[in-house]
C-alpha positions, -999 to +999 in steps of 0.1 A: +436+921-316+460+896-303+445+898-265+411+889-285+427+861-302+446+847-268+413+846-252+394+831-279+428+802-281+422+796-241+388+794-245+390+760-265+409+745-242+390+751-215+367+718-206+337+723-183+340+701-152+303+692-153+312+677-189+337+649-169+319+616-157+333+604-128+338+561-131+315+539-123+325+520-089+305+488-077+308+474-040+316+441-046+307+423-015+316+383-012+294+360+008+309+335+035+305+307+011+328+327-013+359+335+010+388+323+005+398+287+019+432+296+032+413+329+053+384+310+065+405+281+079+421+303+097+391+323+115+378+288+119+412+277+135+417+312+160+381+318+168+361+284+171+370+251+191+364+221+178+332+217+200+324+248+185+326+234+148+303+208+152+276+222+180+253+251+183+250+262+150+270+236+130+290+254+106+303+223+089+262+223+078+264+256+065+272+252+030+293+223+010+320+251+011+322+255+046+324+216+053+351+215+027+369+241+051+358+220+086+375+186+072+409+206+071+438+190+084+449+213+099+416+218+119+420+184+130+456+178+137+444+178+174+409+165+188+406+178+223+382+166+246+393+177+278+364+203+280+340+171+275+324+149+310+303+123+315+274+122+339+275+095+366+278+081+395+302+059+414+297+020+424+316-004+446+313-027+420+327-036+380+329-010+361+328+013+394+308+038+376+276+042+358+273+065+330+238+082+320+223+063+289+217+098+275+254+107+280+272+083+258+246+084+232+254+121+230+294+110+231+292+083+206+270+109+184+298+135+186+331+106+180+310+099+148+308+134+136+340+144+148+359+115+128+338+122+097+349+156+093+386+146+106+389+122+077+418+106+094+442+139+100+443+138+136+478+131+151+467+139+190+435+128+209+430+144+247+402+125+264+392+145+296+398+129+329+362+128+333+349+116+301+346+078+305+350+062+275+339+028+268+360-001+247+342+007+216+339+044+216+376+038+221+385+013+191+355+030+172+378+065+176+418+052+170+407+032+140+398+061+126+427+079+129+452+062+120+482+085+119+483+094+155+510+099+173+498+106+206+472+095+232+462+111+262+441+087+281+438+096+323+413+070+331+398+034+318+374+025+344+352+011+314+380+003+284+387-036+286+421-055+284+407-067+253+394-030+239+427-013+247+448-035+227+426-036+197+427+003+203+464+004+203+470-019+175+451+004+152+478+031+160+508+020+142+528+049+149+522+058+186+546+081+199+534+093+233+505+076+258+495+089+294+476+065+313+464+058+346+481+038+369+479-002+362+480-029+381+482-057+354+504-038+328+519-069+306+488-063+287+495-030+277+528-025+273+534-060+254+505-040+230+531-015+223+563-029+223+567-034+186+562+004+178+597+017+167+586+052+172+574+049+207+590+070+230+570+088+260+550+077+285+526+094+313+515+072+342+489+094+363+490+067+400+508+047+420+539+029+408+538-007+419+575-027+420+558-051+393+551-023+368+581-011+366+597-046+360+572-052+333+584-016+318+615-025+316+609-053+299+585-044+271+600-006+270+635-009+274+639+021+246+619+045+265+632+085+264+607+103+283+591+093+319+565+112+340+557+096+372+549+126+390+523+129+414+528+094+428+533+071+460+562+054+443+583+023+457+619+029+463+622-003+448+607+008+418+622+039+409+659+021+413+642-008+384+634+018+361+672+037+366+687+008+360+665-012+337+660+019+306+690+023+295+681+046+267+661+070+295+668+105+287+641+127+308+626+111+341+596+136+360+591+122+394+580+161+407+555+160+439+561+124+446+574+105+477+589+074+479+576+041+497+601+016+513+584-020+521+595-030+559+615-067+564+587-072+589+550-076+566+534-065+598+554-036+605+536-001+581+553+015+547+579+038+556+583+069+533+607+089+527+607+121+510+647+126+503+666+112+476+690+092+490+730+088+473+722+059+457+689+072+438+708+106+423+740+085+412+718+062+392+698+091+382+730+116+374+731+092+334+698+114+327+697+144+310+666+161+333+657+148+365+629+167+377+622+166+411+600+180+441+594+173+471+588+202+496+558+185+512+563+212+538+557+243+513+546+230+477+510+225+471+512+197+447+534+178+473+504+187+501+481+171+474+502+140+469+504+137+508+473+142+515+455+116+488+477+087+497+501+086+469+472+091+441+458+121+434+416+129+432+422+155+407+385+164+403+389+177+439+409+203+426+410+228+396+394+223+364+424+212+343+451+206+367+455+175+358+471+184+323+501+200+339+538+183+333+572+197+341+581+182+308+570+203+281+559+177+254+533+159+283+521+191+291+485+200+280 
């Protein structure tokens, strides 16, 4: 009787499996217009240049979320156009070159969509040594952003006295320029003298006597100097050692000197040793970078063999964004 009653007990407990229901699960599956802002930016930031974000298939035209995402600062705190040229051809006379119609219509196109989605954010613009900007694609560009700190700038065959210093008056807080080299410099550098925060400059040519003396004069609060690559006057170099005072870093790497002869007739002599006089004055910096091993270094070969100024579309694609200092280098 009690085994009857034990089985008849366990039987109420028992619960037949078919009688469970397992939950209901859905697959919730978010579009690209849904993802989060903070992911997106960042696929957007690791996977896509900034060409990329505004060509082929336009993502900042996706969706209203999407060009939300593409106006991110942080998307913008760099617009580099080093991967961008212009088509033309070369002319013995002013401006020396002739760009394709076709070619800055498609630049100017891209400065205006790149500085409506930028919205002002960008702190660093690389122009490409072979994109030849004109004066207003220039001014157009820096009035627009109008917190940036540096400007990479290799060549101004077409950019006007006049266009450059509208440019640089538009950025207030200019930090770092590279440049090519100039001739008639008063113009520029008396454009930049008043900005407190300046405080590096790049010039990509030769080194005149004359521009150095006008550096000294408008930049005498200059920290960081790259001159390398250069035909520079003896001369020169001693100026700017004794002229900037506040000079912390001076790059004169795969350069050789010039020394001007008593006799007008008589040819440059150069010399490609530092002489006692030259690392004295130089021994107040904190980096002198140096190099000149025409003998075994490529770059120095370069230098040698392009007279003091270097055709850098002769060479690699990009070479001419190196530095020995690590804040000019691109």
């Amino acid at each position: 009787m009690s085994s009857l009653m034990d089985q008849e007990a366990s039987s109420e407990n028992v619960i037949e499996t078919s009688d469970i229901k397992e939950p209901k699960t859905e697959n919730v599956v978010k579009g690209w217009e849904n993802l989060d802002t903070d992911i997106l930016v960042r696929i957007l930031e690791e996977h896509f240049s900034i060409n990329e974000l505004t060509s082929g298939l336009e993502l900042a035209h996706v969706c209203r979320g999407w060009r939300a995402v593409c106006c991110d600062p942080l998307l913008w705190d760099t617009l580099d156009l080093s991967h961008m040229n212009s088509v033309y051809i070369k002319a013995v006379k002013s401006p020396y070159v002739y760009v394709r119609r076709r070619c800055d219509e498609k630049v100017t196109r891209i400065l205006k969509l790149f500085m409506s989605l930028s919205k002002g954010n960008t702190r660093t613009l690389i122009v490409n040594f072979n994109l030849i900007l004109t004066s207003d694609m220039l001014t157009y560009t820096a009035e627009r952003c109008p917190n940036l700190r540096r400007l990479v700038l290799p060549t101004m065959t077409r950019i006007s006295k006049t266009g450059m210093k509208i440019a640089l008056g538009f950025c207030e807080n200019l930090e770092s320029l590279t440049i090519p080299s100039l001739h008639d410099s008063q113009f520029l550098f008396s454009s930049i003298v008043k900005k407190l925060t300046f405080r590096e400059l790049k010039v990509m040519g030769r080194i005149p006597a004359i521009f150095a003396e006008k550096l000294v004069e408008h930049l005498p609060n200059l920290k960081v100097l790259s001159l390398r690559c250069n035909a520079i006057y003896r001369d020169a170099l001693l100026i700017i050692l004794d002229g900037l005072e506040s000079l912390e870093v001076l790059n004169i790497s795969h350069s050789y000197l010039v020394v001007k002869q008593e006799h007008p007739e008589k040819k440059k002599l150069i010399v490609r040793e530092l002489d006692q006089t030259i690392m004295e004055k130089a021994s107040k910096l904190k980096r002198f970078v140096t190099c000149m091993e025409y003998m075994t270094c490529v770059m120095c070969k370069r230098t040698e063999k392009d007279v003091g100024r270097v055709r850098w579309n002769r060479y690699e694609e990009g070479l001419w964004k190196a530095d020995e200092v690590s804040s000019l280098h691109l």
